[in-house]
NUMI-826775 format. One record per residue: residue number from 0; chain; x, y, z of N, C-alpha, C in turn. Coordinates in steps of 0.1 Angstrom, whole numbers, padded with zeros to 4 digits. Last residue first. Layout:
N
[NUM,'A',[X,Y,Z],[X,Y,Z],[X,Y,Z]]
...
// end
This chain:
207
[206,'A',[0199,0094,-0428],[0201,0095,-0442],[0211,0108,-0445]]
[205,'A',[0200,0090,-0405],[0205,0080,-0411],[0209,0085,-0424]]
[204,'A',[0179,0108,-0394],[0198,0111,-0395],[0205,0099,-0399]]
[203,'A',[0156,0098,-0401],[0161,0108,-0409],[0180,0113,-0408]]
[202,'A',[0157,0078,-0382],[0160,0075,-0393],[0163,0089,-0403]]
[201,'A',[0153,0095,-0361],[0164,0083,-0359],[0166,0083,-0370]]
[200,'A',[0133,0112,-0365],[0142,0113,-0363],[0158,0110,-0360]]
[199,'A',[0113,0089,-0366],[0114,0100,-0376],[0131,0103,-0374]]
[198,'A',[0113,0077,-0341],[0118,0069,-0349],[0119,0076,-0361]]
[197,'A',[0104,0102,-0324],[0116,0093,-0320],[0124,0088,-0336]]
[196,'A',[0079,0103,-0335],[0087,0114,-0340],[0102,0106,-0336]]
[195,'A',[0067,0080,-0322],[0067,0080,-0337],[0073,0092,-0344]]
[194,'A',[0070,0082,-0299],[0078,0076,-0301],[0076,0076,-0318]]
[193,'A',[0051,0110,-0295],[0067,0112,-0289],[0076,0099,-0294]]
[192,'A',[0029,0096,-0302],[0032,0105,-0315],[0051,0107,-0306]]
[191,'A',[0018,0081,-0281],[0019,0071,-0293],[0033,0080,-0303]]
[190,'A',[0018,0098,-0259],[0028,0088,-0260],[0029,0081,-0270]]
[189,'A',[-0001,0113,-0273],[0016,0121,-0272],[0023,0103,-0271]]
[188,'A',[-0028,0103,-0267],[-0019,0102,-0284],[-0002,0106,-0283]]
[187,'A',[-0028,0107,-0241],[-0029,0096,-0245],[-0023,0093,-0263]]
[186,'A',[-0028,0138,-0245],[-0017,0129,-0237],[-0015,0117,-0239]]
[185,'A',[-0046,0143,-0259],[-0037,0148,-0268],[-0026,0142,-0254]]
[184,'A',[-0072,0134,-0243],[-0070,0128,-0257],[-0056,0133,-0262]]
[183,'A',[-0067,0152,-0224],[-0067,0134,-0219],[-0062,0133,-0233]]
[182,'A',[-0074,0177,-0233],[-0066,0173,-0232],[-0059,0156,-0222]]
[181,'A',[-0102,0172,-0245],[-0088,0174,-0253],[-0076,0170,-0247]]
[180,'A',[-0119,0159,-0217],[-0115,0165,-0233],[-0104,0162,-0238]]
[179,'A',[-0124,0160,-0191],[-0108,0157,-0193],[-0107,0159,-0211]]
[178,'A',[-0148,0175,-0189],[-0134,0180,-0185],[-0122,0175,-0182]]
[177,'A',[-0162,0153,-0199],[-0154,0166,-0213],[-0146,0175,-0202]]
[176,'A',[-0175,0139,-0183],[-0162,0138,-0188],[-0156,0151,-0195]]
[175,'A',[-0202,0153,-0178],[-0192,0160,-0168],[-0176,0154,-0177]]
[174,'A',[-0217,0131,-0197],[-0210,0141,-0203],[-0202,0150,-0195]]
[173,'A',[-0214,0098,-0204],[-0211,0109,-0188],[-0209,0122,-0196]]
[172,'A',[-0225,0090,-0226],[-0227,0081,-0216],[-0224,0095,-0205]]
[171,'A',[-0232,0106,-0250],[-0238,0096,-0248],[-0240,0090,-0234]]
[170,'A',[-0214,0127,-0251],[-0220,0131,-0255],[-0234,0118,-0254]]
[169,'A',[-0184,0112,-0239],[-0192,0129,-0234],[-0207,0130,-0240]]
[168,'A',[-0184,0093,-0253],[-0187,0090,-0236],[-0194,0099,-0233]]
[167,'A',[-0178,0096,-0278],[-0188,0092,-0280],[-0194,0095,-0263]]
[166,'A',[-0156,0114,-0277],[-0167,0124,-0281],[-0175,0114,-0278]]
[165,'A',[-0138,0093,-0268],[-0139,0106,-0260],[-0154,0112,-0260]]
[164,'A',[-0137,0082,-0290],[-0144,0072,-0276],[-0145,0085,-0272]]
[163,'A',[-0128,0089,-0311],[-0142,0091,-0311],[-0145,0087,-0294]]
[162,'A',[-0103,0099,-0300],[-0111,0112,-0299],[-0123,0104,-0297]]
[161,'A',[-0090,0071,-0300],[-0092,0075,-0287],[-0102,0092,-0286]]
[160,'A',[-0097,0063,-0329],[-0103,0055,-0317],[-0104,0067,-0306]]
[159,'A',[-0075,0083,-0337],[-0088,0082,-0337],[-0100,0079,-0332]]
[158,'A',[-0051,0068,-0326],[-0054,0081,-0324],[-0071,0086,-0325]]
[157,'A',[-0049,0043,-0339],[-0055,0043,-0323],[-0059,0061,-0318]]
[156,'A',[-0051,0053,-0367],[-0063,0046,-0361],[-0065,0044,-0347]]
[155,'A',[-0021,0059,-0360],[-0036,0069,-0365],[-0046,0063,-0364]]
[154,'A',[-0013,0036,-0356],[-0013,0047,-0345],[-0023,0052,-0347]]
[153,'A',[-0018,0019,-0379],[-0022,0014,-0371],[-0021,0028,-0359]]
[152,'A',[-0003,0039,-0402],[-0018,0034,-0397],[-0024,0031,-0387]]
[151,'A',[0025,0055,-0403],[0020,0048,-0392],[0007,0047,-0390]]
[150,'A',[0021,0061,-0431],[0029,0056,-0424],[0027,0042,-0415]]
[149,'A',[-0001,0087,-0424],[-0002,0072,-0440],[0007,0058,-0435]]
[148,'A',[0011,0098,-0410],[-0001,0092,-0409],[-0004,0082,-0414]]
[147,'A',[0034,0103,-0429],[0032,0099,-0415],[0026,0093,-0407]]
[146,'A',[0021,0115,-0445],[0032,0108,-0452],[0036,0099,-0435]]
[145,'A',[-0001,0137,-0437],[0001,0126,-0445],[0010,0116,-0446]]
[144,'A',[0028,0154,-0423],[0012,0150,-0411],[0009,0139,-0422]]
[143,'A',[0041,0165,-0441],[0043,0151,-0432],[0034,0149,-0424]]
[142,'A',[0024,0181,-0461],[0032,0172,-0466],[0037,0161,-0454]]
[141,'A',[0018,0202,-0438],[0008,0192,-0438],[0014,0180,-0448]]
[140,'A',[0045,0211,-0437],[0038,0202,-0418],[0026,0195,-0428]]
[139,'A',[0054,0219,-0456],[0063,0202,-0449],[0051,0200,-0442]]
[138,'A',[0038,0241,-0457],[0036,0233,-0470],[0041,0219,-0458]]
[137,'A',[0049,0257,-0438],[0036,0253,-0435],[0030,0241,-0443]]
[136,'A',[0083,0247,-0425],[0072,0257,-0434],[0059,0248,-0433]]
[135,'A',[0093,0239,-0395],[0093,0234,-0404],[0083,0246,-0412]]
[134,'A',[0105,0227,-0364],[0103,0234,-0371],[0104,0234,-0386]]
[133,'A',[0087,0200,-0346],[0095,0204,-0353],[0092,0217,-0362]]
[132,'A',[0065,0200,-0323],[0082,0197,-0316],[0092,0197,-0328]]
[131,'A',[0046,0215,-0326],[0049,0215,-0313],[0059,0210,-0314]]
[130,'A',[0035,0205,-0355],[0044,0216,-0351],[0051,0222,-0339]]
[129,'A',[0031,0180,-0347],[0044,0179,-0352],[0050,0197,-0354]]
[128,'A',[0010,0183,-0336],[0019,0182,-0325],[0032,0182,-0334]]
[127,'A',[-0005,0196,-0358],[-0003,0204,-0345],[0009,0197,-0342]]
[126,'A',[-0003,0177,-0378],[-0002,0187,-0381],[0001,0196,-0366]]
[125,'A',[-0025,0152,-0369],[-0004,0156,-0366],[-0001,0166,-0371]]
[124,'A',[-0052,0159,-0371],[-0047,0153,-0360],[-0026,0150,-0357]]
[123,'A',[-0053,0168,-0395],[-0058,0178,-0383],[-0054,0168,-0369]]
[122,'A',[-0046,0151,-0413],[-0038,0163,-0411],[-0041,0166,-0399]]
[121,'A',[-0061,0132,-0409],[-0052,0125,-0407],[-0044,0136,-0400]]
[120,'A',[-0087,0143,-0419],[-0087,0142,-0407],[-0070,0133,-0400]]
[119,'A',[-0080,0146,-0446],[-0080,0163,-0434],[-0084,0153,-0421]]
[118,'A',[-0082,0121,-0452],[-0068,0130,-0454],[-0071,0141,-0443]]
[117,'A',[-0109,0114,-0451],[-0098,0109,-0440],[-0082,0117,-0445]]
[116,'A',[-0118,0129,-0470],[-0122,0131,-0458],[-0114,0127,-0445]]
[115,'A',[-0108,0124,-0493],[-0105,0135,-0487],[-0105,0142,-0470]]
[114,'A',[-0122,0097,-0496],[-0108,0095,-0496],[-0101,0111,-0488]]
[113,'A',[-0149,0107,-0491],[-0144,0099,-0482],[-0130,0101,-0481]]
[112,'A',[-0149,0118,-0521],[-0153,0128,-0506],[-0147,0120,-0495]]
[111,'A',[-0144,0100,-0535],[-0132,0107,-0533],[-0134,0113,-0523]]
[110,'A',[-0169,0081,-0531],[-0155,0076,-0527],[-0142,0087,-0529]]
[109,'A',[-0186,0102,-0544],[-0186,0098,-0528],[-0173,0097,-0527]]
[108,'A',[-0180,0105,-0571],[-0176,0114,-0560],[-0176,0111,-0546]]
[107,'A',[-0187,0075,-0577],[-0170,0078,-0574],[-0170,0089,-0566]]
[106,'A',[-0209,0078,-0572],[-0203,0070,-0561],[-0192,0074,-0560]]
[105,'A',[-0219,0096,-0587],[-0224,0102,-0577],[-0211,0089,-0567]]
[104,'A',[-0216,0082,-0611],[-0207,0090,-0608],[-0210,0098,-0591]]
[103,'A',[-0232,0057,-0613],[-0221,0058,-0612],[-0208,0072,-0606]]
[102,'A',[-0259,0064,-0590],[-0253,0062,-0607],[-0236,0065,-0604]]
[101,'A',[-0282,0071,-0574],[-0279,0053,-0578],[-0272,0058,-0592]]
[100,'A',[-0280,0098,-0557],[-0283,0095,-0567],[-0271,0077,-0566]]
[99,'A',[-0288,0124,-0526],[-0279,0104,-0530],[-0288,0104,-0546]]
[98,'A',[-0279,0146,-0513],[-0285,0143,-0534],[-0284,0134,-0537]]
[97,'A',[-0280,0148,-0492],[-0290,0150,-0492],[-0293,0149,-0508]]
[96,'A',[-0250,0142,-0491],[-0259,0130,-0484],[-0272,0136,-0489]]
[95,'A',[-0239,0158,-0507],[-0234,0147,-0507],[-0251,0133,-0502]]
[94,'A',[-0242,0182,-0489],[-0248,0182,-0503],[-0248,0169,-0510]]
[93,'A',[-0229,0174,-0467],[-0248,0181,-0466],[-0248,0179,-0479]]
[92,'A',[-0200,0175,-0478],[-0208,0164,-0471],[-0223,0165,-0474]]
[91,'A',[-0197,0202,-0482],[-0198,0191,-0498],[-0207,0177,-0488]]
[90,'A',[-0201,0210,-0456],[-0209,0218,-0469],[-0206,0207,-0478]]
[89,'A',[-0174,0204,-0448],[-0188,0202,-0442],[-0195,0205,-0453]]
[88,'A',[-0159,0211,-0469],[-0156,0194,-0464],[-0170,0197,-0461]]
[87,'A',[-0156,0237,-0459],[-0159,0238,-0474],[-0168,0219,-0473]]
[86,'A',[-0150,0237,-0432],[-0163,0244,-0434],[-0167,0239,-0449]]
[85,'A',[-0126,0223,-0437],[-0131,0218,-0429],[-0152,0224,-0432]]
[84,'A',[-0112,0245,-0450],[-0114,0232,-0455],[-0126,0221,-0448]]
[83,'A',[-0112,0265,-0432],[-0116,0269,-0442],[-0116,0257,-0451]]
[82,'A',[-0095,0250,-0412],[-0113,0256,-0408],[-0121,0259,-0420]]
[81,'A',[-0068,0248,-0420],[-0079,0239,-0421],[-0091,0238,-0418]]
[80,'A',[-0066,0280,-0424],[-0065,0270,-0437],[-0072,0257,-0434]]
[79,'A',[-0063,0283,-0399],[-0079,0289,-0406],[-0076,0285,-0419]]
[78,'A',[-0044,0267,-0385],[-0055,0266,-0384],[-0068,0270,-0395]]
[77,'A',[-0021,0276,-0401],[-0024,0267,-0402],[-0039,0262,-0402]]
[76,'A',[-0020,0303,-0387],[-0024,0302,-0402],[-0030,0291,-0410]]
[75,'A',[-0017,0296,-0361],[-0028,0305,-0360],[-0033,0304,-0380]]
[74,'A',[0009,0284,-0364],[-0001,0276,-0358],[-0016,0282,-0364]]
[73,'A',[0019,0308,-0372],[0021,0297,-0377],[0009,0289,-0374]]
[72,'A',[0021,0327,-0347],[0016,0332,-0361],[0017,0319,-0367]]
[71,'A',[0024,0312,-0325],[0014,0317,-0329],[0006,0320,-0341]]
[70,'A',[0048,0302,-0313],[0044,0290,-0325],[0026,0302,-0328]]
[69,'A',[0051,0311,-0288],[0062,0309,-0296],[0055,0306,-0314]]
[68,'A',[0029,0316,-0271],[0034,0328,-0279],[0047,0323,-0295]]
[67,'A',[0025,0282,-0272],[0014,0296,-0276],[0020,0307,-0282]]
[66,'A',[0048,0280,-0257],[0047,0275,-0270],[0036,0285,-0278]]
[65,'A',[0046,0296,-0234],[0058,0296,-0239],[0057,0290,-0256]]
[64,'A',[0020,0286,-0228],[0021,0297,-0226],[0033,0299,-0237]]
[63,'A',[0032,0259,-0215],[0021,0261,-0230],[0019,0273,-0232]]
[62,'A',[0056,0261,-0200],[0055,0257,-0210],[0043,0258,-0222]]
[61,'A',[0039,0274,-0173],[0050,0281,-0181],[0054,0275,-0197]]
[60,'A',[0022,0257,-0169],[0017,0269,-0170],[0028,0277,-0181]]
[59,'A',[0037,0235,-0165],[0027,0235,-0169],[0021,0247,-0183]]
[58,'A',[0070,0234,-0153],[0061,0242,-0152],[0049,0239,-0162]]
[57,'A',[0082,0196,-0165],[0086,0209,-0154],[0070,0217,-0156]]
[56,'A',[0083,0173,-0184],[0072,0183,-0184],[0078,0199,-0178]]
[55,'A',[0095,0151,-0191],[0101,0163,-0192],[0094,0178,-0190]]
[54,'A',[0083,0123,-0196],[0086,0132,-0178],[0096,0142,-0181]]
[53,'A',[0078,0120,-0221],[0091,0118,-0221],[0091,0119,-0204]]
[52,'A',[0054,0130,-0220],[0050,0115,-0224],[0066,0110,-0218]]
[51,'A',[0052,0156,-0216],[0051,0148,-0202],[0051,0127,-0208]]
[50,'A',[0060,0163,-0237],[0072,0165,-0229],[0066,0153,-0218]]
[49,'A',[0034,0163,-0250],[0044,0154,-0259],[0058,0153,-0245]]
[48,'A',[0022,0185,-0234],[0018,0168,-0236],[0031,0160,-0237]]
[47,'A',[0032,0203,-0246],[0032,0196,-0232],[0029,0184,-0229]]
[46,'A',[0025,0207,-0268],[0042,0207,-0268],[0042,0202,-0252]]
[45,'A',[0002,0204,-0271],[0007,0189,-0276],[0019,0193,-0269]]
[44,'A',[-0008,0226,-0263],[-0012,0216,-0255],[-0006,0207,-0256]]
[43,'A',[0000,0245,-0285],[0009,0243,-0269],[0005,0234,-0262]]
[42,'A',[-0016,0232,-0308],[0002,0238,-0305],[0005,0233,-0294]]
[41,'A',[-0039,0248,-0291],[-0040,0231,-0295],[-0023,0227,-0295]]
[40,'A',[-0035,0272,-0296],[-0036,0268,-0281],[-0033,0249,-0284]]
[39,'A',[-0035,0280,-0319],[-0018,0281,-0312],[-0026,0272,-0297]]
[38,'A',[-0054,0268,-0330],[-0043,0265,-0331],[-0036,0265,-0326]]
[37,'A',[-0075,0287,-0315],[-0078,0271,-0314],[-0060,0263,-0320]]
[36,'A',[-0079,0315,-0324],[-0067,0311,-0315],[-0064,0295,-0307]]
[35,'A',[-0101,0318,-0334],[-0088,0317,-0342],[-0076,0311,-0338]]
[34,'A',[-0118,0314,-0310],[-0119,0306,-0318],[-0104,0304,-0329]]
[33,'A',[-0112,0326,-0286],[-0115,0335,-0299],[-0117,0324,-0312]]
[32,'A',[-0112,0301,-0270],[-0127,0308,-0269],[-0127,0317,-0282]]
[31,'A',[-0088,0287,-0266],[-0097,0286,-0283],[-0106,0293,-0278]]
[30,'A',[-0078,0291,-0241],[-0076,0301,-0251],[-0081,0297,-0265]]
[29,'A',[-0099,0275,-0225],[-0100,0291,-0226],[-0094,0295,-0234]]
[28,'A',[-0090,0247,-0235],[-0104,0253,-0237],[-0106,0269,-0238]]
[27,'A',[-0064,0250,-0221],[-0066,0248,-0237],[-0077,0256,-0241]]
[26,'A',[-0070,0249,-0196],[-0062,0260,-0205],[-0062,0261,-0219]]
[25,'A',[-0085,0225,-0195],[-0092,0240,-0190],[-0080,0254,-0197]]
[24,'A',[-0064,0209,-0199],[-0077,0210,-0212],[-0089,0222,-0204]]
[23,'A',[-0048,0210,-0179],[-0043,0218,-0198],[-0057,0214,-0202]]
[22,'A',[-0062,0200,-0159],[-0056,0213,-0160],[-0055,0219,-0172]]
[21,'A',[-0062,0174,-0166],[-0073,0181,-0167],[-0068,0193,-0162]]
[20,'A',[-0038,0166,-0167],[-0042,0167,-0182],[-0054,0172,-0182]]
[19,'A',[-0026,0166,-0144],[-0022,0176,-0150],[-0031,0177,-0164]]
[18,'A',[-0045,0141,-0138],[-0049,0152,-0135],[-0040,0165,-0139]]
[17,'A',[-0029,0121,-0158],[-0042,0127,-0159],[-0045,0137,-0149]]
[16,'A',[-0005,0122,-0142],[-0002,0131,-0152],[-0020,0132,-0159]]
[15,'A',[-0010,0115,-0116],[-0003,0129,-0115],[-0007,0136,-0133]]
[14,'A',[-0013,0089,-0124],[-0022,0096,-0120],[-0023,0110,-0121]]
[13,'A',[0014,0079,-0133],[-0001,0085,-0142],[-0011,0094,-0138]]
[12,'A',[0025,0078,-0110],[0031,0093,-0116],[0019,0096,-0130]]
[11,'A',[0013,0060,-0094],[0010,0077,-0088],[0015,0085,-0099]]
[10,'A',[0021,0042,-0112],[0004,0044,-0109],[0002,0057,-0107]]
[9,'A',[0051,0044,-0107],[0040,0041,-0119],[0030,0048,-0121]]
[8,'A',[0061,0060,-0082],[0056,0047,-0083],[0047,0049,-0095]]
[7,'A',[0065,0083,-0068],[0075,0081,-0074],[0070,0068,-0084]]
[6,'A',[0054,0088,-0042],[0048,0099,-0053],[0057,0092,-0065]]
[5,'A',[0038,0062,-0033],[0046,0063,-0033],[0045,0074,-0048]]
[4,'A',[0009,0044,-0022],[0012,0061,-0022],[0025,0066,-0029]]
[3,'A',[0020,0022,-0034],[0010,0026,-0041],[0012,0043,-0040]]
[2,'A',[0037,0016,-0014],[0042,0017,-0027],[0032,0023,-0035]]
[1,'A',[0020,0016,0006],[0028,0020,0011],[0036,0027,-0008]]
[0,'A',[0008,-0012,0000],[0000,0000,0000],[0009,0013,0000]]
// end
């Protein structure tokens, strides 16, 4: 029992770090309220995350703050490029489902709207954190968010898995969850994405 309390011990250091993870998803939450600013805050959530996957975390407060200002204008451009896709995506969907036609071409468009569909959602899910720990032009981040994603399937599917379970709990089974939200979901992915940048990195200096 004794080892259980132990601030040093496994269990207690998870513990420690879901409840730091409901801290960052109330910091998170407040700075996407201007909505634009949904980037740089998302940004900084991962740059913490991604540190606590390593126990490099230190200050909280001081770290996503630190990334926020750092990665603003970037992050902030990124964003309303994918919002502005994302709004366009929604809109072809509504028009998609509400003109079902039985003919050939109505399918193929389906099957590209799908094939697009999981691309922006491959992007919008490593495009942030890869900006949280590499620096890079705007074209590379979404060129390796794909090439990455595409990559490593099976992660991107656990990545996935772990938003929809999120959205499905909040919205179906406990909704008080959503104050572990985002940021549960962007710690639980860090440890997938901190060893899938590892092995980026390994091998890129190979070459």
């Amino acid at each position: 029992m004794n080892q259980f309390f132990n601030p040093d011990s496994p269990i207690m250091q998870f513990i420690t770090k879901i409840t730091s993870s409901v801290y960052l998803n109330i910091l998170w939450f407040i700075c996407c309220l201007p909505v634009f600013t949904a980037g740089a805050s998302t940004t900084a959530l991962f740059y913490v995350t991604l540190k606590m996957a390593k126990n490099e975390e230190g200050n909280l407060t001081r770290a996503f703050f630190y990334s926020f200002k750092e990665n603003f204008k970037q992050s902030t451009k990124i964003w309303l490029i994918l919002l502005t896709l994302g709004i366009a995506m929604a809109f072809d969907g509504y028009v998609f489902y509400h003109m079902r036609f039985d003919n050939i071409l109505w399918t193929i468009g389906t099957a590209i709207f799908l094939v697009a569909l999981a691309a922006y959602a491959i992007v919008l899910m490593y495009t942030f954190p890869l900006l949280a720990r590499f620096n890079n032009t705007t074209k590379a981040m979404f060129k390796n968010s794909i090439v990455i994603g595409m990559r490593f399937l099976l992660c991107t599917a656990i990545m996935a898995a772990i938003y929809f379970a999120m959205a499905f709990i909040v919205i179906n089974v406990f909704t008080p969850a959503i104050i572990f939200g985002e940021g549960l979901c962007a710690l639980l992915c860090s440890f997938l994405l901190s060893n899938i940048f590892r092995l980026c990195e390994e091998q890129t200096a190979l070459v």
